[in-house]
C-alpha positions as CSV (number, residue, x, y, z in Angstrom):
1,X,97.0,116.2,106.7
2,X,100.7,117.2,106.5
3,X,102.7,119.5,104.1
4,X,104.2,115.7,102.7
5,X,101.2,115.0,101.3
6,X,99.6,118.1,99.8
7,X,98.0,116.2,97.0
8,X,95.4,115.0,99.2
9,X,92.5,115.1,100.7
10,X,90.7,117.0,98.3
11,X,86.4,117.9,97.8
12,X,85.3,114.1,96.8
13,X,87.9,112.8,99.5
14,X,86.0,114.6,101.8
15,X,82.4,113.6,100.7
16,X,83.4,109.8,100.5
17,X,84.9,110.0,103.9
18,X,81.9,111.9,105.4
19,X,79.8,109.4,103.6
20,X,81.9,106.5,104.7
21,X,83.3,107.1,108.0
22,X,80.4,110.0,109.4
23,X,81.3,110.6,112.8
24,X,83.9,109.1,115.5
25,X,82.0,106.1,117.5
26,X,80.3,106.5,121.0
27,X,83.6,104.5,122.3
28,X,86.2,106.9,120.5
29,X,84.4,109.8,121.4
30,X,84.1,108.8,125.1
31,X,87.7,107.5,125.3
32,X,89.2,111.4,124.3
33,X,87.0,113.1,126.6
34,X,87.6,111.4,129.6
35,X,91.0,113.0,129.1
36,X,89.3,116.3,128.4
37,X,87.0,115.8,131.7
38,X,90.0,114.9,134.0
39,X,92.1,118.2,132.8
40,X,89.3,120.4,132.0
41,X,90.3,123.9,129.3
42,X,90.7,124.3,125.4
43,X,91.1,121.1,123.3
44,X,92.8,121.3,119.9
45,X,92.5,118.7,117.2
46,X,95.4,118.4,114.9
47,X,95.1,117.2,111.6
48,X,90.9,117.5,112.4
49,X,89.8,116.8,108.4
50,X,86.0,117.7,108.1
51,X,84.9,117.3,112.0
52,X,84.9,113.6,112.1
53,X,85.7,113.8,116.0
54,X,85.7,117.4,116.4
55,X,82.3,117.7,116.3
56,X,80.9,114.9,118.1
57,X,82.9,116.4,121.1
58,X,81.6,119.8,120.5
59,X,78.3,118.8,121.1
60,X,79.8,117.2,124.0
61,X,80.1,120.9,124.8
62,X,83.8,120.8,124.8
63,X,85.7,123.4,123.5
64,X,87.5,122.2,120.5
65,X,89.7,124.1,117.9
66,X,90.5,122.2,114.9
67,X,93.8,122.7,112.2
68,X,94.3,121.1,109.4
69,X,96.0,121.8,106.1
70,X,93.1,120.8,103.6
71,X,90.7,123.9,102.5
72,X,88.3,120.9,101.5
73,X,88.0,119.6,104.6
74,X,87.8,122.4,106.6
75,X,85.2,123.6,104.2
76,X,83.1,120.3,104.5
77,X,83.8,120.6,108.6
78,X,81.7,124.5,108.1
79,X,79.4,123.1,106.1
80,X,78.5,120.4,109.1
81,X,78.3,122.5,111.6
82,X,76.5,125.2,110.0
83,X,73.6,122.6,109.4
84,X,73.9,121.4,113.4
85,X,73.9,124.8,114.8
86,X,77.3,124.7,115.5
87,X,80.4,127.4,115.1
88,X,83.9,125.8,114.7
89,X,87.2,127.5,115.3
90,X,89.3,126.0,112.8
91,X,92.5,127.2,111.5
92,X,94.3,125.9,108.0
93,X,97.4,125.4,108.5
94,X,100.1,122.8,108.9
95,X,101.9,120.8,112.4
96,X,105.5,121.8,110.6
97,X,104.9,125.6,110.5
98,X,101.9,125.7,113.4
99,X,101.3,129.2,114.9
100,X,97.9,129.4,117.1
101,X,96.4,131.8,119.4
102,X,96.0,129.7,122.1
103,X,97.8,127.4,124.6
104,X,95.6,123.8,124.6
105,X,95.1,121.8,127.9
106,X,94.6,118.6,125.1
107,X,95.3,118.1,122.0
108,X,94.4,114.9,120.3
109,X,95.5,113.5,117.1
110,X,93.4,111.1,115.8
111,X,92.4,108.2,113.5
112,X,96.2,107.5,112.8
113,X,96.7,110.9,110.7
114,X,100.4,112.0,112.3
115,X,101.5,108.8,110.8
116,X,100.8,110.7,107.5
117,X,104.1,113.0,108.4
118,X,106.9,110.3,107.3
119,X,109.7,112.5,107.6
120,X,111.4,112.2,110.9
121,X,112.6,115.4,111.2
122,X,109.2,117.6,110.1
123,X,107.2,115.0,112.5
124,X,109.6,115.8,115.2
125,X,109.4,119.6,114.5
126,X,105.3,119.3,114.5
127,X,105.7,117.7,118.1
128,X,107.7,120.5,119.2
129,X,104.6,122.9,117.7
130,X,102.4,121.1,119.6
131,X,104.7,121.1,122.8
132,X,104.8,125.1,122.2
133,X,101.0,125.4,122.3
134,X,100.2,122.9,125.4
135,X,99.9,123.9,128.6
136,X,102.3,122.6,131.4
137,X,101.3,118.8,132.1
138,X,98.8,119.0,129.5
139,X,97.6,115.2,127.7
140,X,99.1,114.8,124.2
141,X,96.8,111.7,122.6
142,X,98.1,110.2,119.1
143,X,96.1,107.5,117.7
144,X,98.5,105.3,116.1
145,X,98.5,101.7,113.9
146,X,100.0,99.4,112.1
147,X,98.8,99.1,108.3
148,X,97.7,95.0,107.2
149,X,100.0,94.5,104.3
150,X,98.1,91.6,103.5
151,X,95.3,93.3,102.0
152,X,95.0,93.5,98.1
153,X,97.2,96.0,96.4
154,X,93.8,96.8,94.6
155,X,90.5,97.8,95.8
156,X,87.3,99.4,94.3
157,X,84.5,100.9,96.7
158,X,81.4,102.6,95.9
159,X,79.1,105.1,98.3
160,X,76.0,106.6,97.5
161,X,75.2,110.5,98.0
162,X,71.6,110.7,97.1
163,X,69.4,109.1,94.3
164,X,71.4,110.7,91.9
165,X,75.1,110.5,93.1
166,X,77.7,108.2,94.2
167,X,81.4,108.4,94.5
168,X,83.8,105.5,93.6
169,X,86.9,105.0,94.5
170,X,89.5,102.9,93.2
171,X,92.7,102.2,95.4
172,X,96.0,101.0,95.0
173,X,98.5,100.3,97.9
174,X,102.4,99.6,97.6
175,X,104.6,98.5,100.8
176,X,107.7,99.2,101.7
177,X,108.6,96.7,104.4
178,X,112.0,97.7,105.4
179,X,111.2,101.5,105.4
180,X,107.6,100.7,107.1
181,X,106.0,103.0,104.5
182,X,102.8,102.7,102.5
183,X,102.2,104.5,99.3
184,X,98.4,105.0,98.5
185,X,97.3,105.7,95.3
186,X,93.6,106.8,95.0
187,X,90.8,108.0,91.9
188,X,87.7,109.5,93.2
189,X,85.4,109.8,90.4
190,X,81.4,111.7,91.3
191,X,79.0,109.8,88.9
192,X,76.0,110.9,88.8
193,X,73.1,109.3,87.4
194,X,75.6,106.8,85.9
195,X,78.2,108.8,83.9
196,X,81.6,110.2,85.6
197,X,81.4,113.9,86.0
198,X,84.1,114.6,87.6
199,X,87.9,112.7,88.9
200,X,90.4,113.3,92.0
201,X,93.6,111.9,91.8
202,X,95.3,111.5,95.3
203,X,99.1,110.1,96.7
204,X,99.6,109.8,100.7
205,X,102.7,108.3,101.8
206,X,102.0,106.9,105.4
207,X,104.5,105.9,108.0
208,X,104.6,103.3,110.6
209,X,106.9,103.5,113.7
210,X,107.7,101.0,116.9
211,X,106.8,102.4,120.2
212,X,110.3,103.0,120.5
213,X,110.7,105.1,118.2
214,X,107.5,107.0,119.3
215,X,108.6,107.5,122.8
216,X,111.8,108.7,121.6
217,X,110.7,111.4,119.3
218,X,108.2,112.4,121.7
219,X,110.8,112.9,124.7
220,X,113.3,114.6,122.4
221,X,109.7,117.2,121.5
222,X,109.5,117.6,125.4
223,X,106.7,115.0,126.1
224,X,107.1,112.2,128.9
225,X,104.8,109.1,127.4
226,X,102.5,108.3,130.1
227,X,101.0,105.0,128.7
228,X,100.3,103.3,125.7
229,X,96.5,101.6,124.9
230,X,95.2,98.9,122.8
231,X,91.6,100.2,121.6
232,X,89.5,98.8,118.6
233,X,88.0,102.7,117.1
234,X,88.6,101.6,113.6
235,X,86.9,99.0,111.1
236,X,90.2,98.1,109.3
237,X,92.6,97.4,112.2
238,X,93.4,98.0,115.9
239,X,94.3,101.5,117.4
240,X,96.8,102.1,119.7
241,X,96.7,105.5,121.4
242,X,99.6,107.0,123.1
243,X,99.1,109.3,126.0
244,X,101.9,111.8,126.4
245,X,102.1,114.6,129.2
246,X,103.6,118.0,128.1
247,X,106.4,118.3,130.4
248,X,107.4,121.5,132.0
249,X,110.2,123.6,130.9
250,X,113.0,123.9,133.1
């Protein structure tokens, strides 16, 4: 998640999307580390939520670091791995003000989450981050897509955590066609054994942007675009993955 929406992505966000969305499928998972296989090092996942990819990948055996600005999520990510046997590096912090350790042969960005930067100017400044912290020729992969502003501005979902538990969430969207923007208004509420114990209230603004646009903040952040695909990772909608090469400082 970004800085723009820091009311977001909170404990029961995390728990419905671990209960709703688990892990990234065999297809997504396979797609990223062929990139990681072909240029072989340290992977970092930017914007990494509670391990969705990360950790499939990881058990991959590939070296992955994850950042993300949510203490919820990266607390849910610990709390996976710790039950799979697994140690995560993970780092809280935001793409706008990044400072890591390390200099990343890949990072990938997925499940359309840099699209939750809408500011031109801060999402140009966390492509610059990232350029700082690749290696020379490294692969830059950003999952991107375009939100279906035909579905109802309403929506009420349901997922069960045990016998006793369940999480519902009630959604409202509002589009701004002209600006391409998407404001999401969300109410998680745990109920357990049928009474409402406790309620998260969440805003994201999301962005969507024309390959143009893309390839142009992403050469003026040092990145030549290598290609662009057409994958089907998500339930909701097509993907579209750009694949961007860090290019080398002159």
């Amino acid at each position: 998640m970004s800085e723009n929406n820091i009311h977001a992505y909170g404990q029961l966000c995390s728990l419905f999307y671990d209960a709703t969305e688990k892990y990234a499928s065999e297809q997504e998972v396979n797609f990223f580390a062929s990139y990681i296989d072909e240029h072989p090092g340290r992977v970092l996942e930017a914007m990494s939520g509670s391990g969705r990819l990360q950790i499939p990948l990881m058990q991959r055996g590939c070296i992955v670091d994850g950042v993300d600005i949510s203490p919820a999520m990266l607390a849910r990510c610990r709390q996976r791995c710790s039950s799979l046997g697994l140690e995560p590096t993970l780092y809280q912090e935001s793409l706008e003000n990044l400072s890591l350790p390390y200099k990343y042969s890949t990072v990938i960005i997925a499940f359309g989450s840099l699209q939750l930067i809408a500011d031109h100017d801060l999402v140009l400044k966390a492509l610059k981050n990232l350029h700082t912290h690749m290696l020379a020729c490294g692969n830059l992969l950003i999952d991107i897509f375009v939100p279906d502003i035909t579905i109802d501005d309403h929506s009420v979902s349901t997922v069960r955590l045990d016998e006793h538990r369940m999480i519902r969430l009630k959604r409202r969207h509002i589009f701004d066609e002209h600006k391409k923007i998407v404001n999401t208004f969300s109410l998680f509420e745990l109920i357990v054994d049928g009474v409402v114990l406790q309620q998260e209230n969440e805003l994201i603004e999301m962005v969507w942007r024309c390959d143009k646009q893309w390839k142009e903040l992403l050469l003026k952040a040092g990145f030549e675009v290598i290609r662009i695909y057409d994958e089907t990772f998500k339930k909701s909608e097509p993907s579209r993955v750009i694949h961007a090469r860090a290019a080398v400082k002159k």
